[in-house]
N, C-alpha and C positions, 0 to 999 in steps of 0.2 A: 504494500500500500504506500510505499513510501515517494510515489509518480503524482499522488492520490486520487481520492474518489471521489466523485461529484453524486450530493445526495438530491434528489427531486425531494418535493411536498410530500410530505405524510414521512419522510425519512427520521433515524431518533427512534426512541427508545418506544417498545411496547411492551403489554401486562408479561409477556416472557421470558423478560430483560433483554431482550437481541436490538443490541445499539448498530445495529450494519441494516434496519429495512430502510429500505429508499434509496438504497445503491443501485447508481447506475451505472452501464457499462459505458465506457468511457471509448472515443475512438484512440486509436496508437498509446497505450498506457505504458511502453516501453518506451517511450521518448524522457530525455531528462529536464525538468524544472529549468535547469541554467546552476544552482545552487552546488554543485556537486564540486566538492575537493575546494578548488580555490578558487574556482569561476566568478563567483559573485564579488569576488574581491580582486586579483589581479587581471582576472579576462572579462572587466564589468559591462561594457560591448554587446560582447557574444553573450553573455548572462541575460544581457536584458531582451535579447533577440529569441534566447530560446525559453525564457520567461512566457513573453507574448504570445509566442505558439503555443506551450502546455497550456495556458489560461482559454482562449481562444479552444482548445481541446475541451477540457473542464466544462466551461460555461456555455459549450454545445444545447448540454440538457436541462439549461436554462435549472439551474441546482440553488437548494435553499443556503447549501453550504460546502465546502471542499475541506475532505479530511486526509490523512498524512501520517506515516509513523515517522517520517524522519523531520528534525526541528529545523532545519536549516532549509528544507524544503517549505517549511510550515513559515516562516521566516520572511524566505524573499516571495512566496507568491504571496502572501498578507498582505504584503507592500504594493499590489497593482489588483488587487482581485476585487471584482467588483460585490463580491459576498466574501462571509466568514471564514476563516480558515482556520481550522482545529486539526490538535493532535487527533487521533483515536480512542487516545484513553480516556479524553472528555467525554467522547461520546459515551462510551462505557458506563464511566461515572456518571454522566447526567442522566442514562437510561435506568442507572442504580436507583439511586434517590427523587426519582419519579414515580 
């Protein structure tokens, strides 16, 4: 998950605790954020080029929010996404204590 995952409405947690309904499949989920190793710092550029694209990926299914196991993915797509961007483990946790 860490490319992430774009959730549609109704996505979050339900009476079963499964914090993953409303995932959607994503077109190219093998493509990289931009964030990866140093990119987002010495190759800031090309980070922000392949930022655009994975976003642009993402916000295809028109998602209430984009989640992520890695932080630095979570990090720099925050900074351009036009929704939320969470770890996973939010999710988890917010479908816990609902």
């Amino acid at each position: 998950m860490s490319s992430g995952v774009a959730f549609r409405a109704g996505g979050g947690g339900t009476d079963d605790g499964s914090a993953l309904e409303g995932a959607a499949e994503v077109r190219d989920p093998h493509l990289c954020c931009g964030s990866a190793g140093t990119y987002s710092i010495l190759q800031r550029e090309l980070a922000v080029r392949l930022r655009s694209v994975k976003l642009a990926t993402l916000e295809e299914a028109a998602p209430q929010l984009i989640a992520t196991a890695n932080i630095g993915c979570l990090q720099h797509l925050a900074a351009a996404a036009a929704v939320p961007v969470k770890h996973w483990i939010e999710l988890i946790d917010e479908a816990s204590t609902t």
